[in-house]
N, C-alpha and C positions, 0 to 999 in steps of 0.2 A: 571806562575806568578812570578812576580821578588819580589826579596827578599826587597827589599825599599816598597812593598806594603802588608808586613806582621808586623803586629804591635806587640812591647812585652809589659806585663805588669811591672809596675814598681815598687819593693819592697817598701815598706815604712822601711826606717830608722828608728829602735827605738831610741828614745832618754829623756832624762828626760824634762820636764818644768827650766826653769833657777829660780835660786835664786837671788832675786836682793839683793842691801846691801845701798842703800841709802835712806831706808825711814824716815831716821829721818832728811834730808835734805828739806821738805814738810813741812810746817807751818798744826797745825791741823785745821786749815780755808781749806786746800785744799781735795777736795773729794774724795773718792774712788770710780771708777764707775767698774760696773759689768752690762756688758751685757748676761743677763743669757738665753742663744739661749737654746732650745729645742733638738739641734746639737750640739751646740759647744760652750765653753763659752770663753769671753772677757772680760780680767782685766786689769786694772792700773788706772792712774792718770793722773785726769781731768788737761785740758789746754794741754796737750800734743797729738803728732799726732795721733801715734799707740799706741795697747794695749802692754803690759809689755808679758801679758799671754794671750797665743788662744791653746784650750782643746778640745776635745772632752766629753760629760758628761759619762761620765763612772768612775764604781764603784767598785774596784774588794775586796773582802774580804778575804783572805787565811789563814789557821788554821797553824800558823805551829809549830816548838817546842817550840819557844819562845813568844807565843801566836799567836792573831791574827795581820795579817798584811794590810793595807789599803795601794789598790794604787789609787790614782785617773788620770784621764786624760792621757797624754802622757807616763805617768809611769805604766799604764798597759797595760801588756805585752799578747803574744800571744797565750801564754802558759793559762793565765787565759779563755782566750774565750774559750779555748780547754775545759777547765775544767769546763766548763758553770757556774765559779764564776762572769760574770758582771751581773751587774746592771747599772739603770741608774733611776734620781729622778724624770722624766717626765713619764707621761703615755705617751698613743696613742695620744690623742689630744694635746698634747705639755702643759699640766697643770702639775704642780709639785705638785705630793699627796705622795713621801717618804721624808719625811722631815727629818730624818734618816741621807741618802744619800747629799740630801742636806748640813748640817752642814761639812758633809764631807770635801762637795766642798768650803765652805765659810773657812774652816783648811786650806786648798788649797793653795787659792788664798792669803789669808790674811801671810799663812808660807812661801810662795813664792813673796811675794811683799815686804819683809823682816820687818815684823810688830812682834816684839816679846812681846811686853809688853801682861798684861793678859785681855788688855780690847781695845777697837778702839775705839783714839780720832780724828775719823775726819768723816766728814758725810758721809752717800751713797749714791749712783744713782745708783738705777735699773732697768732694762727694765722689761715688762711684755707684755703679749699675750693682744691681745683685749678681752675685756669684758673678765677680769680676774677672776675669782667667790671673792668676799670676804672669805672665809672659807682661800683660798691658801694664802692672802694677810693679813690673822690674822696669822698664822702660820709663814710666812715668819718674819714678825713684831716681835713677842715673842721671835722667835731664835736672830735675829740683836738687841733688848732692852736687853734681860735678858741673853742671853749667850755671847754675845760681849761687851754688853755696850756702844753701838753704841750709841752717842749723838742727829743724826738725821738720818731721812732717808726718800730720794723721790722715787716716782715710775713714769715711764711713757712707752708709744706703743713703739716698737723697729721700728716699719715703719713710725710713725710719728720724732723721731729722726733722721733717716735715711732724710726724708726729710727736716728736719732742717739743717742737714749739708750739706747736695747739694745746698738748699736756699743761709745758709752764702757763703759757697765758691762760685756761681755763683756772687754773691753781689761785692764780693772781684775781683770777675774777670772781672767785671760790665757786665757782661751777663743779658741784660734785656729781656730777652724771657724767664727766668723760674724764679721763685722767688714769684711772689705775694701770696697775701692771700687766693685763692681758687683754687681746685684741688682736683683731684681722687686719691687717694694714692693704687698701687694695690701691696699688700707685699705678694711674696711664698716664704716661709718657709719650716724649716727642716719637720713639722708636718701640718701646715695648712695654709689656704692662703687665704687672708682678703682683704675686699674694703673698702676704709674707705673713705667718701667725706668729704671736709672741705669748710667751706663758713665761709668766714670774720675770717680766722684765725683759725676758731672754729671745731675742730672735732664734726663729726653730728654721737654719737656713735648710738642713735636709728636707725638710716639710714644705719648701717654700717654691712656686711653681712659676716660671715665664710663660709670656704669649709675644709672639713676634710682631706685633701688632701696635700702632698707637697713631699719635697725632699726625705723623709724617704720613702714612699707608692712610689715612682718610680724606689730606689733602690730595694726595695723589689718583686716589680713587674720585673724588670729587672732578678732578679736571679731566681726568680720561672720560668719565660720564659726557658732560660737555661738551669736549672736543668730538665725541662724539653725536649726539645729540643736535651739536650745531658749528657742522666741518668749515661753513664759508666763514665763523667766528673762530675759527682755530687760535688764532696768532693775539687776540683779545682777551682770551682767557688765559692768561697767565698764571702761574705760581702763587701769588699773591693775593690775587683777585678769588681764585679758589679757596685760600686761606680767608677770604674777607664771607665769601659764600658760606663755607662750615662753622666758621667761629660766631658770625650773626644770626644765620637762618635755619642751618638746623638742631634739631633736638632728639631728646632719646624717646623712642614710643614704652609705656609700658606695655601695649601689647603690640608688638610687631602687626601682626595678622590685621587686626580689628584698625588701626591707623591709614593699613593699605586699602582698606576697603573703603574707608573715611574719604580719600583723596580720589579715589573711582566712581564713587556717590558725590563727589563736591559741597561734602558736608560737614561741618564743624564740629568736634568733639567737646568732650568738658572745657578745656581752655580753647580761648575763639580765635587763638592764632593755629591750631592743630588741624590736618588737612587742608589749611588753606597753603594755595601756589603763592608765589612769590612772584612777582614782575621786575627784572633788573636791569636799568638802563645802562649800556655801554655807550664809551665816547664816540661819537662818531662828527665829522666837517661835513657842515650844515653844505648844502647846492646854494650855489648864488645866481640866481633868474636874473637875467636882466633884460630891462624894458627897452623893444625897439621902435621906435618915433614912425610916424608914417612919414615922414620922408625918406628916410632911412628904407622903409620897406617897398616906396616907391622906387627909389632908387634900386637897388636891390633886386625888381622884378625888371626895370627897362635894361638891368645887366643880362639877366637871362634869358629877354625877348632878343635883344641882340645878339646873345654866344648861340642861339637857335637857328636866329636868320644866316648868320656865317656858315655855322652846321650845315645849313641847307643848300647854301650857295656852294660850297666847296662838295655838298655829296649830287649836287646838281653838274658841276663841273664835270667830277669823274666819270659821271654815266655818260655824259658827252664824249668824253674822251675814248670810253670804252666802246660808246657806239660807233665810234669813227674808223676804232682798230677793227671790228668786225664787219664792217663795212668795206674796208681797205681788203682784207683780206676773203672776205665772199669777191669782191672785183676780180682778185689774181685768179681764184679757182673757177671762176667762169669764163675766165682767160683759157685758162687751162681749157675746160670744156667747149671752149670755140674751134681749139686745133683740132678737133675731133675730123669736122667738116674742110677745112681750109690746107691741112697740113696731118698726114697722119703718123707719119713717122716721128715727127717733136709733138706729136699728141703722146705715143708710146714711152717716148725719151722721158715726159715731163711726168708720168706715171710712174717710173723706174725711179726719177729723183725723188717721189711722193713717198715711194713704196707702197704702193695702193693701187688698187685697180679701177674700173671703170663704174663699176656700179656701189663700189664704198666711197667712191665722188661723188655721184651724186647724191649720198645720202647726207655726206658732208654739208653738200653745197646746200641741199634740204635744210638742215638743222642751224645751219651758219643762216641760212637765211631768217627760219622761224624764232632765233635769238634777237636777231635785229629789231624783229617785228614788236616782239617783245618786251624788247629794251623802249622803244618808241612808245610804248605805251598801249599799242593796238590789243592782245589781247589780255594783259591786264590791265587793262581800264573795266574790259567784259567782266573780270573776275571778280574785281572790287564793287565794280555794280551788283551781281550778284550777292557778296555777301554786306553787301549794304541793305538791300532787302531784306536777307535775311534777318538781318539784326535789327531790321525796324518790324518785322513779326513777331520777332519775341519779346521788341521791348514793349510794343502794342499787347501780347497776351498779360504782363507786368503790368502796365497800367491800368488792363479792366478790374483787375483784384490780385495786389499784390502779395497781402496775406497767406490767398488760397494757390498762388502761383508756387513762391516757394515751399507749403507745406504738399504742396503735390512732389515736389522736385525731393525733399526729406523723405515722403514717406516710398517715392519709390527707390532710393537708396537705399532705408531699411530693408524694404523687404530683398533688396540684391545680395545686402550683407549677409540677412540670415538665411538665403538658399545657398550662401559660399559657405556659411555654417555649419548648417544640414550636411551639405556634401562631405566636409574635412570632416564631421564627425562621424557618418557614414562608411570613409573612407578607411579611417582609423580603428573600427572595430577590428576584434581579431576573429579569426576563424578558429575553426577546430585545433587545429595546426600551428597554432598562435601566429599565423602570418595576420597581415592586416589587411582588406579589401581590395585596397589600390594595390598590396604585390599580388594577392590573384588574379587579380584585372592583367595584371605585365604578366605573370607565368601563362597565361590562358592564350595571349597575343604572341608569344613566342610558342607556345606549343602551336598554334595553326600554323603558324612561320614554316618551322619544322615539318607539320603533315604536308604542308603545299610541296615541301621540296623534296621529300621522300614519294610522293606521286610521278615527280615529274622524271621523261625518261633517264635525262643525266641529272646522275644525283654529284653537282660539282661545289655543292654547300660547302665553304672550309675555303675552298682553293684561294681565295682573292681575301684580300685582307680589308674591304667593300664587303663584305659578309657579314663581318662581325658584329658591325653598327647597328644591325638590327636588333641588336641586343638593348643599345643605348638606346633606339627611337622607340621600343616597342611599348605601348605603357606612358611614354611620356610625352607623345603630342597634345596639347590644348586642343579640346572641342570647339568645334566652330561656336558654339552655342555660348563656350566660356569667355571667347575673346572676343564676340559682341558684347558681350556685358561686362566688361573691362572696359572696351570703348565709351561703353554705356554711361560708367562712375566717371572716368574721368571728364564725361563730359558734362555730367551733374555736377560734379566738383566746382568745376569753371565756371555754372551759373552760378551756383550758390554763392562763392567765391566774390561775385560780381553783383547780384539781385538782394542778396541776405546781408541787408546792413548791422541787423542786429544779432550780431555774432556773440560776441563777450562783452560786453559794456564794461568801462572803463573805470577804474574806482579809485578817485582821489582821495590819496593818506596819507598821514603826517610821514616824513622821513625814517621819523626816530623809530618807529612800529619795526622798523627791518633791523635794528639793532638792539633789540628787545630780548633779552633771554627769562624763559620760565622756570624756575625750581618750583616742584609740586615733591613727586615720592621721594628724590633725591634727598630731599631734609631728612629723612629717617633711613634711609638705605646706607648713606656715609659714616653715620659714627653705629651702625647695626653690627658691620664688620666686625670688631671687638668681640660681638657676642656672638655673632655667627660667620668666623671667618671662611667659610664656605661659597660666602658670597660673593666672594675674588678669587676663587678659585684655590684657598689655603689651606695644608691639610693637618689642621690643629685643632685642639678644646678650643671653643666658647670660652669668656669668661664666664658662664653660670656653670658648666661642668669645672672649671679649674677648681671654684670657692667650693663647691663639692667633694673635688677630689681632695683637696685642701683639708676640710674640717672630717670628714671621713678618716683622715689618718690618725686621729683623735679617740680617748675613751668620751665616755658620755659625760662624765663630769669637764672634762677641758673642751668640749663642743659648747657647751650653756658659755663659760668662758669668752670663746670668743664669739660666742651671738651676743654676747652683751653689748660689746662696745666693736663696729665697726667702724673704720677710719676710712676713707675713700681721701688724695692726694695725687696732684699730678694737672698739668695745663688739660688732659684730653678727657677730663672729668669735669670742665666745666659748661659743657652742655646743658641744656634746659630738660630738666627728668631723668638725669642719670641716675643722684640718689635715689630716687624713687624705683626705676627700674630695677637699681639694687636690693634695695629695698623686701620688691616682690619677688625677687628671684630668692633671696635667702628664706622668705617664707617657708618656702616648701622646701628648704635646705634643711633648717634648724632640728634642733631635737624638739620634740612635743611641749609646750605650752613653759617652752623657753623667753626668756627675755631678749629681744633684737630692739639696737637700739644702730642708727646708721648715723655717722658723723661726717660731713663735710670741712675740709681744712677752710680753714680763717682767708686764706690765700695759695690757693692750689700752685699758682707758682713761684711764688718769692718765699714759701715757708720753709721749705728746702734749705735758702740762704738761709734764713733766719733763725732755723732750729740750729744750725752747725755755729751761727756767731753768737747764741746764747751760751751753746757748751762750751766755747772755748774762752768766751769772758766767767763762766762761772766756774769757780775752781772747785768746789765740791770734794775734796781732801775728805771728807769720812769713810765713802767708798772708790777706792783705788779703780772698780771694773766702770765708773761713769764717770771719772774724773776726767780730762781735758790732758793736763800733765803727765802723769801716768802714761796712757796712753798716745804719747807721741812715739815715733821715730826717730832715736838719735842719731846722729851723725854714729856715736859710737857704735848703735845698735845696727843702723847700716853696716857699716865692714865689717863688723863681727858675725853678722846672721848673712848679708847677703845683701842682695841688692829687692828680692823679691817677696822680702819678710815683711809681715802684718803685725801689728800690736793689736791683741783682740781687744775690747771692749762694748759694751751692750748696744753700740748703733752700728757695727761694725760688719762684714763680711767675718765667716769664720777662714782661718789661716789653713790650708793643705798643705806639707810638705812634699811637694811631689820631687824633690834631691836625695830622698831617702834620708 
């Protein structure tokens, strides 16, 4: 494998968010818009291109001697993940329920867009989730009226501005094939991923369907992959690095099936990056070898010839000492055995003090002696002799043919192994009875048990609890036959072990091979989720049944509609073959020899910001329902409607009174 086809991962650069220093350059007619992603959040001011501020929503809090410290966004560091201080103000489903965290973030953006005064005078725009609950949009309201003193403030969809701004710049660019008033808008998101159909301008929100599903549940499916895949790299695959794996490497199949088979065949599809694995090198601290001098290793060796010869001398010592003590004491007990003849009465006396009698004296004295002998060396010198013989007969059979030495020594192993095989399979068959061999073998040995003792005149079977046992041995003593051939392997073992040098040969490899991870099917199984979240175990539509169930709620003339012009937006549509898989999928959606036409946003994530900071620099006073002004929140309309009231307008959530 060449090294151009080993990828590395690429550190993220900490850095802080910038402080800007012209906000008083802004007339307070101009807006502040916040796009508040689920993912990542987008600040600055309306009429301009890009945002000032793009974040991540993260929260970190740290105790430390000079209280607590807030970092938010780019300013937390990685040190905090460690210490499992983030937070972030979204749940799972991408709704904001720590409003906590949030103020945080609105500290953030508002200290960072260099707004110092104690209150904001100039309006908001912010984006919100489809079908945002009221309860998030009263809470949001309260903090922006009464902690900021925000003078107004609008809400609208992040995928429906998103297609406002591709709208205008197509207009601009007089691209007449995307722009009209109706369309499928399909938005994946960090958290979830929406259809939304619009007819005559108008988002159809009853019509319009979520998946709990998005960018977030792909990274996350992505690193559980791994982590399992490759558990001693647990702690390497990180968050981030899974994010660098999905956003790089992989892509959308248009056909699921036919991709997996690609990757099973190791074979390349129309594009020649498809089915191919991926090789990813992780960081890993190189081994430092270092070179020892022959003096050094001489030295080195006359340390261990010496701590040997000590070894020896001191286990040379002991056996002297031991010989002495056993020597000493065979002396006393032949003492003893002398008063036998000389003295018989302190012969008995000396026996009383032993506790012992006269003929476990002697065996004593026996055994005390043949220890001494022993230890002297007398009859193991004989023994060593012996198996020094031996061992020059079998290294003598080794050297006439070493070859044929060991594969005699393998092949009669084999065949040991598989008579132990034979037998345990043998063993295991069932009977009629569904017993197995070997318990009929036990039942058959306890039933003669039993005949022998029902013969015999006293039948006292039972009485002694020595009875019972027979239960346990019956059946389960080893054949003489079996524990020769036990003896047998482990004594093959020990040659082999000893004669078979060439066991596993040794294979020298670069380091980095064990820090090496493969993505092969992973690249199409992670962002597949979306379409079949089955795959994680989720019990929801596909997005190809939603855009179904979707346009189905339609007559047939407002289906052709929005097959004309689909809009796909959203960071989790920037995959390689999304469109296209959409693509194919509405084929077989559409009404018959309809017109499909699939548009990709200009910028799947900042178009969001950019749709909402066009509508709010563009004041559009002909029509009140797409005007910018119109449509805000006034402070007045606050207290008078409530704190949880919506100003509807055509990129907007529809308003539910649920106060009655």
């Amino acid at each position: 494998m060449n090294q151009s086809e080993i990828f590395q991962f690429s550190e993220k650069v900490e850095s802080d968010d910038p402080i800007c220093k012209d906000a008083k350059s802004f007339p307070s007619s101009t807006a502040i818009v916040i796009d508040n992603g689920s993912g990542t959040i987008k600040g600055g001011w309306a009429g301009e291109q890009n945002p000032r501020l793009y974040f991540p929503t993260w929260i970190s809090k740290v105790k430390g001697n000079n209280g607590s410290e807030i970092s938010v966004g780019n300013n937390v560091r990685k040190a905090d993940f460690a210490r499992g201080t983030v937070k972030s103000s979204f749940d799972e489903n991408g709704i904001v329920f720590n409003f906590d965290c949030q103020e945080y973030i609105f500290d953030h953006i508002f200290a960072h867009l260099g707004i110092k005064d104690d209150k904001i005078n100039h309006p908001i725009c912010m984006t919100e989730p489809l079908c945002n609950p009221n309860w998030c949009r009263k809470n949001m309201s309260e903090i922006l009226f009464e902690c900021y003193q925000s003078p107004s403030v609008a809400y609208g969809i992040d995928g429906l501005f998103s297609f406002y701004a591709n709208r205008i710049a197509n207009f601009q660019n007089q691209i007449s094939s995307f722009g009209n008033q109706n369309g499928l808008i399909i938005n994946s998101g960090f958290s979830s991923t929406t259809v939304i159909p619009i007819i005559d301008n108008c988002p159809m929100a009853s019509e319009s369907k979520r998946i709990g599903l998005g960018g977030f549940h792909c990274t996350d499916y992505m690193q559980k992959l791994f982590t399992i895949k490759y558990p001693l790299h647990r702690n390497n695959i990180s968050w981030e690095r899974a994010t660098q794996m999905k956003e790089i490497h992989s892509y959308v199949a248009e056909d699921y099936i036919q991709h997996l088979d690609l990757f099973a065949q190791q074979k390349k599809g129309e594009n020649n990056d498809d089915g191919e694995s991926k090789t990813i090198q992780l960081p890993y601290v190189a081994q430092t070898t270092t070179i020892i001098s022959e003096e050094e290793k001489q030295r080195k060796h006359a340390m261990r010839v010496e701590q040997g010869n000590r070894l020896k001398e001191m286990g040379q010592k002991r056996r002297l000492e031991k010989i002495q003590e056993k020597e000493i004491e065979l002396g006393r007990l032949q003492s003893i055995q002398s008063l036998k003849e000389t003295d018989l009465g302190s012969f008995e006396n000396a026996l009383k003090m032993e506790e012992t009698t006269e003929d476990k004296l002697e065996k004593l004295i026996e055994k005390t002696k043949s220890e001494v002998e022993k230890s002297k060396g007398i009859e193991n010198g004989e023994i060593k002799l012996e198996k020094k013989q031996k061992k020059t007969e079998t290294d003598e059979k080794f050297e006439e043919n070493p070859e044929e030495f060991v594969s005699n020594l393998k092949r009669r192993r084999r065949e040991i192994e598989e008579g132990k095989e034979k037998r345990e399979k043998i063993n295991s068959q069932t009977t009629g009875r569904r017993n197995t061999v070997a318990q009929s073998k036990r039942m058959k040995a306890i039933t003669g048990i039993a005949f022998d003792q029902t013969e015999s005149e006293n039948d006292n079977f039972g009485m002694n609890d020595e009875d019972w046992e027979i239960y346990l041995k019956a059946g389960s003593e080893p054949h003489p036959d079996l524990e020769e051939e036990q003896a047998e392997l482990a004594q093959i073992d020990m040659l082999l072990s000893k004669y078979d040098k060439v066991q596993t040969p040794s294979v020298n490899y670069p380091q980095e091979i064990d820090y090496q991870i493969h993505l092969s099917t992973e690249r199409i199984r992670v962002p597949e989720i979306v379409f079949q979240p089955s795959i994680i175990g989720v019990d929801q539509m596909g997005l190809s049944e939603v855009m179904q169930t979707v346009i189905n709620q339609f007559q047939q003339i407002q289906r052709i509609k929005l097959s004309k012009q689909v809009f796909i937006t959203g960071g989790n549509t920037l995959y390689r073959g999304f469109r296209e898989r959409i693509q194919r999928e509405l084929t077989l959606i559409r009404p018959t020899n309809s017109e499909l036409n699939v548009y990709q946003a200009n910028d799947p994530i900042f178009d969001a910001w950019r749709g909402a900071s066009l509508w709010c620099a563009n004041p559009n006073l002909e029509n009140k329902f797409e005007a910018f002004v119109p449509s805000l929140i006034t402070r007045a309309i606050y207290q008078e409607c409530g704190s949880d009231y919506l100003v509807e307008h055509h990129l907007s959530n529809k308003f539910i009174n649920l106060n009655g």
